[in-house]
C-alpha positions in Angstrom: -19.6 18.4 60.4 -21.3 21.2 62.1 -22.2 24.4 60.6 -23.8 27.5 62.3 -26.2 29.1 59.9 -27.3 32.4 61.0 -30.6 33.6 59.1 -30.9 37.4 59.1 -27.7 37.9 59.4 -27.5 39.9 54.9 -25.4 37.0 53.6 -27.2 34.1 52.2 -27.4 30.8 53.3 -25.6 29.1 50.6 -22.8 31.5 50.7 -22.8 30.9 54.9 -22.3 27.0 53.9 -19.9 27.5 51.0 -17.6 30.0 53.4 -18.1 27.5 56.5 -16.2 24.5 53.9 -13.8 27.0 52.8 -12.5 27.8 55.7 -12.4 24.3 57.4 -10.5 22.9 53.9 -8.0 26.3 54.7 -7.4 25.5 57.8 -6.7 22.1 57.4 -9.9 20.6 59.0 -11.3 18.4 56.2 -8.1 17.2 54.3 -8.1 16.2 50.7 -9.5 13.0 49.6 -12.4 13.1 52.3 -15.9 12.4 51.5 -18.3 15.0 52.8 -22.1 14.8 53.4 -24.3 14.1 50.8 -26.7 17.2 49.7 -29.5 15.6 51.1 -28.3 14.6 54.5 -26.2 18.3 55.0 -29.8 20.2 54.1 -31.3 17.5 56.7 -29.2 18.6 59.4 -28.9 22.0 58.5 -32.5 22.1 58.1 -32.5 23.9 54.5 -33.4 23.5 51.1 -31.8 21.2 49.1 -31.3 23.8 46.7 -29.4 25.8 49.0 -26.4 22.8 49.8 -27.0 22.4 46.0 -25.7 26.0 45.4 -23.2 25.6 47.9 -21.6 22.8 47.0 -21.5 24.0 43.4 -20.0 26.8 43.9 -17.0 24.9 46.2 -16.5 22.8 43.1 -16.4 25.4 40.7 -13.7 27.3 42.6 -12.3 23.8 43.0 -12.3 23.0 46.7 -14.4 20.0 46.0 -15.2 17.5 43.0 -18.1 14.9 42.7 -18.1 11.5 41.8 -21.0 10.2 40.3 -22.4 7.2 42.4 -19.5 7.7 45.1 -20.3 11.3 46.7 -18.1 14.2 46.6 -15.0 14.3 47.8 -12.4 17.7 48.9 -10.0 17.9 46.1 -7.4 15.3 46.4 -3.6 15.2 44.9 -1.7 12.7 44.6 0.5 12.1 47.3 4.0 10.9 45.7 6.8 9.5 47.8 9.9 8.0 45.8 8.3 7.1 42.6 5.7 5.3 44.4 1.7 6.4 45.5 1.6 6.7 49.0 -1.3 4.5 50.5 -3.8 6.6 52.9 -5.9 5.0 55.4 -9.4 6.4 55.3 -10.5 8.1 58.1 -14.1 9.4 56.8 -15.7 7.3 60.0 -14.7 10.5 62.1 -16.9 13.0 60.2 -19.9 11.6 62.3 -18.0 12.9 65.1 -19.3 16.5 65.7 -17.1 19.6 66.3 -17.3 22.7 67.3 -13.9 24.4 65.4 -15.2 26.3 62.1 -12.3 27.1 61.4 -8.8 27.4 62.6 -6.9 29.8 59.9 -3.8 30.5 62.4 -2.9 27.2 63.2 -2.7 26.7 59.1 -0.4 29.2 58.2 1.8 29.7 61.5 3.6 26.9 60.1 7.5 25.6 60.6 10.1 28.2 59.3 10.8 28.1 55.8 14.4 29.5 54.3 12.4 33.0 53.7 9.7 32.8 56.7 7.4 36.1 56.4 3.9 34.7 57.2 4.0 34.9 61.2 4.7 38.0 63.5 7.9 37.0 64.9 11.0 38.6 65.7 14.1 37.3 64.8 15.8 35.5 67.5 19.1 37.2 66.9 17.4 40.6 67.5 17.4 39.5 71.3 20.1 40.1 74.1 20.3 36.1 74.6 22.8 36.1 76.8 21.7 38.7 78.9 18.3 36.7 79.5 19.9 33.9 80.2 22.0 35.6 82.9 19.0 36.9 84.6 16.9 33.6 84.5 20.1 31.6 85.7 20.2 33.9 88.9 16.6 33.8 89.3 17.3 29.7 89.2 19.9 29.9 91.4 18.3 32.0 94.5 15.2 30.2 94.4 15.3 26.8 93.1 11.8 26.0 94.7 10.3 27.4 91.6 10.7 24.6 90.3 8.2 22.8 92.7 5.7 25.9 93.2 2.3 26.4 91.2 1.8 29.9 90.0 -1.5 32.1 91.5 -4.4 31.9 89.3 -4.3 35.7 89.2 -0.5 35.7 87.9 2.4 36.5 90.7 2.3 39.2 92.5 5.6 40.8 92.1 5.2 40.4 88.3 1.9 42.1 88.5 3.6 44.8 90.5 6.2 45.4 87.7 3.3 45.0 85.3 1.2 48.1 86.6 4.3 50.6 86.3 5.2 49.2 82.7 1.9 50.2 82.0 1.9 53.1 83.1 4.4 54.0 80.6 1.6 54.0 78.1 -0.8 55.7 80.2 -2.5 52.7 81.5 -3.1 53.2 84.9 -4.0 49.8 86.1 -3.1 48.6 89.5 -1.2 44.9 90.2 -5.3 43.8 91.8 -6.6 44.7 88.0 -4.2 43.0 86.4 -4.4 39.6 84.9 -1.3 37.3 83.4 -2.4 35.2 80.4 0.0 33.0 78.4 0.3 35.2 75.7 -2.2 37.9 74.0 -4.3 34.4 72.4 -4.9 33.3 75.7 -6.4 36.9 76.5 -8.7 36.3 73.4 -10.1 33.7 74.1 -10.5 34.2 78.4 -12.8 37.1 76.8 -14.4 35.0 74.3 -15.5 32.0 76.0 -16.5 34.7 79.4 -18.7 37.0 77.1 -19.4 35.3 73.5 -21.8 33.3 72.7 -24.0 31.6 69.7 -25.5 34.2 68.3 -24.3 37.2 69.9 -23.0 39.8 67.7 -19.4 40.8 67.4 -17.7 43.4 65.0 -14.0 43.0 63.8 -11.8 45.1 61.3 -12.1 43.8 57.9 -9.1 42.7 57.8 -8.1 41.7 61.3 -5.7 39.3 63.0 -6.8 35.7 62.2 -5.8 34.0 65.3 -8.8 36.1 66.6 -11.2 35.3 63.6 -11.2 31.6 64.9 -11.6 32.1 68.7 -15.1 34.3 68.1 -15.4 32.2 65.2 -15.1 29.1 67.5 -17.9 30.8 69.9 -20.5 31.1 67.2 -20.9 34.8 67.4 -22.1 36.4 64.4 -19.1 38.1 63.0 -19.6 41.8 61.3 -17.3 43.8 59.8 -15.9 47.3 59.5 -13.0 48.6 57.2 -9.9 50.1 58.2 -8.5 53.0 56.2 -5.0 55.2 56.4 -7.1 56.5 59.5 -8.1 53.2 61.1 -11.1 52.0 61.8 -14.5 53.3 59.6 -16.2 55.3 62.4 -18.8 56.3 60.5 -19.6 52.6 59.5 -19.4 51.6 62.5 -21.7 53.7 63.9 -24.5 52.5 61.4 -23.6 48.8 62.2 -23.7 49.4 65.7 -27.0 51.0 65.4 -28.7 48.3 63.8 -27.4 45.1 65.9 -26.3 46.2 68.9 -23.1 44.3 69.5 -21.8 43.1 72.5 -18.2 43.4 71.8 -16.0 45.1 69.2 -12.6 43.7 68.7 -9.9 46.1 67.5 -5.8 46.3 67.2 -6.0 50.5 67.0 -1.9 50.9 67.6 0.3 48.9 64.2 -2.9 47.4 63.2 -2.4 43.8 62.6 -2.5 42.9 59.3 -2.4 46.8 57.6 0.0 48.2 60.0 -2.0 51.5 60.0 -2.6 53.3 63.3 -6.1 54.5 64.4 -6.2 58.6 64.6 -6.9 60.1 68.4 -10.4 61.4 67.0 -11.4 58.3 66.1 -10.4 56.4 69.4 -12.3 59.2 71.3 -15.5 58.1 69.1 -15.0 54.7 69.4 -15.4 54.9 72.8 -18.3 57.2 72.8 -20.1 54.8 70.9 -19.4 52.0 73.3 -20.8 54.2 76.0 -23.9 54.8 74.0 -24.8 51.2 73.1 -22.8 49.8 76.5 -21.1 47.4 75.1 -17.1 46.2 75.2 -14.0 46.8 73.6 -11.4 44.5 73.0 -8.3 46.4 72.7 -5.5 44.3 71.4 -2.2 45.9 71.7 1.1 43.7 70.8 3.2 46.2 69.3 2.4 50.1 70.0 6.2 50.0 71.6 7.6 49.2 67.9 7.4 52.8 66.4 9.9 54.0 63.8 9.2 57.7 63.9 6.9 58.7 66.4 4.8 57.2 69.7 1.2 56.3 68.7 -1.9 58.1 70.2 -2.8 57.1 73.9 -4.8 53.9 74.6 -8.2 53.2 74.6 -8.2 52.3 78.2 -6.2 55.4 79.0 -9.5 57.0 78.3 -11.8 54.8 78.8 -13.9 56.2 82.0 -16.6 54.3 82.4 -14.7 50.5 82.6 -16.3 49.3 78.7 -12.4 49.0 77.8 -10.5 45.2 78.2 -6.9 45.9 77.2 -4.5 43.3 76.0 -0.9 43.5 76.2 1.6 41.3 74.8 5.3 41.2 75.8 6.5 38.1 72.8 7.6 41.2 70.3 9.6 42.7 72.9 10.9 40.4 75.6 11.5 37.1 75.9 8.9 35.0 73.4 9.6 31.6 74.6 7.5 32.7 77.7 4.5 33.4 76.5 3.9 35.9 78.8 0.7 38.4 78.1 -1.4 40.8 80.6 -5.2 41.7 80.6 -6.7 44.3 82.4 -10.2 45.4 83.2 -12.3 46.8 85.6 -15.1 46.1 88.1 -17.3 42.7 87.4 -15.7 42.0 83.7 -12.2 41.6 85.2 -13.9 39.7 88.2 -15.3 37.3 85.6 -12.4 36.7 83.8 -10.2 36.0 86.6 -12.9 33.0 86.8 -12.3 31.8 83.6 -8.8 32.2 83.7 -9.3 30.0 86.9 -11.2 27.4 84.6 -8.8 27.6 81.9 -5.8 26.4 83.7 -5.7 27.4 86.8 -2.8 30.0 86.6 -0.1 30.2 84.1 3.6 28.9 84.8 5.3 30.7 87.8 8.8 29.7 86.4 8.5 31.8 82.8 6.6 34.9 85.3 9.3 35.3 87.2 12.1 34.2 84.5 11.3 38.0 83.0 10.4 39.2 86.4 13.5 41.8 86.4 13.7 42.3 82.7 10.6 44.4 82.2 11.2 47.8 83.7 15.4 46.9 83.3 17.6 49.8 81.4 18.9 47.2 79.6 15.3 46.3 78.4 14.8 49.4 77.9 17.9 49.9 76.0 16.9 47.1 73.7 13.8 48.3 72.6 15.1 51.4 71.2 17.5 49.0 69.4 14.7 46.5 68.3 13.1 50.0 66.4 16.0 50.9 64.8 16.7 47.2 63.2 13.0 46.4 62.3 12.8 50.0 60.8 16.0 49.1 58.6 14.1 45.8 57.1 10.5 47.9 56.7 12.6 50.8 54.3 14.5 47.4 52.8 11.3 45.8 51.8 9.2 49.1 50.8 12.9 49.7 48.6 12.6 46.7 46.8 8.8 46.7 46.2 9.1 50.3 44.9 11.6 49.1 42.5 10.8 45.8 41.5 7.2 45.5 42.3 4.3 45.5 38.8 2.5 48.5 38.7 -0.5 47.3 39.6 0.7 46.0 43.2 0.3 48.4 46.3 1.3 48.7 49.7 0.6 50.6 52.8 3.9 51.9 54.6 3.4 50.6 58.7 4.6 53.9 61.0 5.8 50.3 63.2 5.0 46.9 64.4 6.1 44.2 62.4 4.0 43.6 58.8 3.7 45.3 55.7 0.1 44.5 53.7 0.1 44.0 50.2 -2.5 44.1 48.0 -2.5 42.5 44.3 -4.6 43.0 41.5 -8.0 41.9 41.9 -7.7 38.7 39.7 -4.6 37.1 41.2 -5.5 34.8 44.5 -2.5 35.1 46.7 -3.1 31.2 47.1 -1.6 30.7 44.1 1.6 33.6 44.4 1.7 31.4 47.4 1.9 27.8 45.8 4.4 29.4 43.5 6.4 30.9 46.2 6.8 27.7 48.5 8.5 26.2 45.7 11.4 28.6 46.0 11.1 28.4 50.1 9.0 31.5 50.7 5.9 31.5 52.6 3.6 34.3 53.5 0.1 34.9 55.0 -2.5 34.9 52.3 -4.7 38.0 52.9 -7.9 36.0 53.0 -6.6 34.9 56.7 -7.3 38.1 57.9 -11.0 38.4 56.7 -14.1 37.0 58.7 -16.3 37.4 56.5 -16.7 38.4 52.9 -13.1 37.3 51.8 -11.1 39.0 49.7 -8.2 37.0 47.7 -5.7 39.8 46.2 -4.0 40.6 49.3 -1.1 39.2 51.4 0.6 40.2 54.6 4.3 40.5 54.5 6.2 40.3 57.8 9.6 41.6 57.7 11.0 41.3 61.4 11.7 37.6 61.4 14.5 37.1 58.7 17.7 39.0 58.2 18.1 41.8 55.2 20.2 38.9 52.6 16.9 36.9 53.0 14.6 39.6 52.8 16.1 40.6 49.8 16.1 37.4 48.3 12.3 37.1 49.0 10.7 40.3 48.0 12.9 40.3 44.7 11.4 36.3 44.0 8.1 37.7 45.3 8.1 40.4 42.6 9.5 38.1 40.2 7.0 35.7 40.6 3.9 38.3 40.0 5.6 39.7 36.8 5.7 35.9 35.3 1.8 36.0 36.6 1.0 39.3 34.9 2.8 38.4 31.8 1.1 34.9 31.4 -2.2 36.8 31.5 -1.5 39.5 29.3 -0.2 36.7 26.4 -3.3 34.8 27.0 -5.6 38.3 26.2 -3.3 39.2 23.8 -2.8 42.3 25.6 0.5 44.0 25.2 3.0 43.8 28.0 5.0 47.1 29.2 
């Protein structure tokens, strides 16, 4: 099992361990009933006290991620595994700890997990919200007039004509990119990690929103950068924070989703973006704009892009087109200028040499259609419909100690509880009735924090939403009450 410890980095190195196991045990990494190291070989490899594992490793069992065996080791919590009446028998596979790995955590992969009856823990759209038919019209034809595409490998670069179409969608939103600075990824992820794996590595400093979109947590994660964290307000990101951070370390990239911010929803102010990318100028470093959803408003357009004023090239944008057309094809765009796009283009070439021609040219003339265009406008009005549903029902239903932010678009709602409920446990509770949603402590790099949870509304029709917000709310008032009768509080 490999760990990264990172010394001088203000968090401690017990704390680095105990966070390292947490989030391999939440993503599904170590699974329960294996035997991890003992304290003695971990601070051996590690090359710490034995204290420090110690304090680690005390602190996992007292928040009940582990439990030791005296004379056997210690072991990640186990349950027993019932199948009709009868203990199911589980091949040990603690031999393949000794192989090393280099995945400290993958929190996505955990939680983007199959549908349940109410599914509100991944960004999806719901797949009725789509003109079906009308895509598969268009990718029939495409089929039909040139069946070679079946037999064809796509350029590394992404196919021309799609790159072409890409530049004047963009343009829409005030990116002016042309087709030879554009990029086609398979989806935003992809995007991620191209940038990652080009410009990251151990020890390099990166700073993320705190919280932020998980699926990017584990790529940086993955690199061994040293993760720190800024807070997002009503306003967006905490300029003045990050300037102090940025003063002291120096980073070499800073990730943000300014536009719906994934998982608050809150949209960073034009003042703000300006400063952001004055402060990239200062300490020349990049920016990572991610930007799935700035065409889901309800009431009003966000502020322009980053990279519509980024002058000086510090500015990778990232633009997804799953919320909007066509998921199934994975279809993303990254563009940059002078030797970072370069760069990436040769890591896109290592990655996999090109994504798929067929799905490129399957949405080839759906982008810039009218009836695209058309749909969009009706994509707001239905999402914004489920968004005043759910923010109706938490406003009447919710405790009073439970809060929200109210998203001006995109597709979740964040939640936060009060401070001594783990939204693990609202979460245990919930699955039982067939509701899942993302725990907020996903969303956090570093320095979890457990009260929150991210709602997303846009994947299940209003009867199910309904149904799961009211079971959602009923659930926390059984919590609160429990609590109160065990202080012998009173309960109003």
């Amino acid at each position: 099992m490999r760990i990264d410890i990172q010394r001088n980095v203000g968090v401690s190195l017990s704390d680095q361990i105990y966070q390292s196991i947490v989030d391999r045990i939440r993503s599904g990494l170590l699974k329960e009933g294996l035997k991890l190291p003992s304290v003695r070989i971990l601070s051996k490899q590690l090359e710490v006290s034995l204290v420090t594992v110690f304090k680690a490793y005390k602190q996992l069992e007292q928040d009940g991620f582990i439990t030791s065996i005296q004379g056997k080791g210690t072991f990640i919590k186990a349950k027993i595994i019932e199948e009709r009446g009868e203990k199911e028998i589980i091949p040990s596979y603690d031999w393949q700890l000794s192989l090393q790995d280099y995945l400290p955590r993958s929190q996505f992969a955990r939680y983007h997990i199959a549908p349940q009856k109410v599914h509100l823990s991944s960004s999806m759209i719901d797949p009725k919200l789509f003109p079906n038919r009308y895509f598969e019209r268009e990718v029939h034809q495409v089929l039909t007039e040139n069946p070679e595409l079946l037999s064809l490998y796509g350029n590394i670069q992404g196919d021309s004509q799609l790159r072409n179409e890409m530049s004047k969608y963009l343009k829409r939103s005030g990116v002016l990119s042309t087709p030879e600075n554009i990029l086609v990824t398979s989806g935003l992820q992809q995007g991620i990690d191209l940038i990652a794996r080009t410009f990251v590595g151990s020890g390099d400093f990166v700073i993320m929103e705190a919280p932020t979109y998980p699926g990017a947590i584990d790529v940086f994660r993955g690199r061994g950068a040293t993760i720190l964290t800024v807070p997002v307000d009503k306003d967006g990101l905490r300029i003045d924070i990050l300037q102090n951070v940025c003063e002291k370390y120096k980073p070499k990239v800073i990730f943000t989703i300014p536009t719906f911010h994934n998982p608050t929803g809150v949209v960073m102010t034009l003042k703000r973006r300006k400063q952001l990318l004055d402060i990239a100028q200062s300490i020349q470093c990049i920016i990572v704009e991610d930007d799935p959803c700035s065409e889901i408003y309800f009431e009003k357009k966000p502020p322009a892009t980053l990279k519509s004023m980024d002058q000086f090239g510090h500015v990778i944008y990232l633009r997804g087109l799953s919320k909007t057309i066509a998921p199934s094809c994975r279809i993303g765009v990254l563009t940059a200028s002078g030797s970072i796009f370069r760069r990436l283009l040769a890591a896109k070439a290592n990655a996999d040499l090109g994504s798929p021609l067929l799905t490129q040219k399957a949405i080839l003339p759906l982008i810039n259609s009218k009836r695209m265009l058309d749909h969009t406008k009706k994509l707001r009005i239905a999402l914004k419909i489920r968004r005043d549903l759910v923010i109706d029902l938490l406003t009447r239903l919710s405790p009073d100690d439970v809060s929200w932010t109210i998203p001006e678009g995109g597709l979740n709602l964040w939640i936060s509880l009060p401070t001594w409920i783990d939204s693990h446990l609202l979460l245990s509770e919930a699955k039982k009735q067939q509701i899942t949603f993302l725990p907020g402590s996903a969303c956090y790099p570093v320095g979890q924090e457990y009260n929150h949870l991210r709602i997303s509304y846009s994947y299940v029709n209003e009867e199910l939403l309904t149904y799961g917000i009211t079971t959602l709310c009923a659930i926390l008032h059984d919590m609160i009450l429990s609590r109160m009768i065990s202080d012998n509080k009173p309960y109003f």
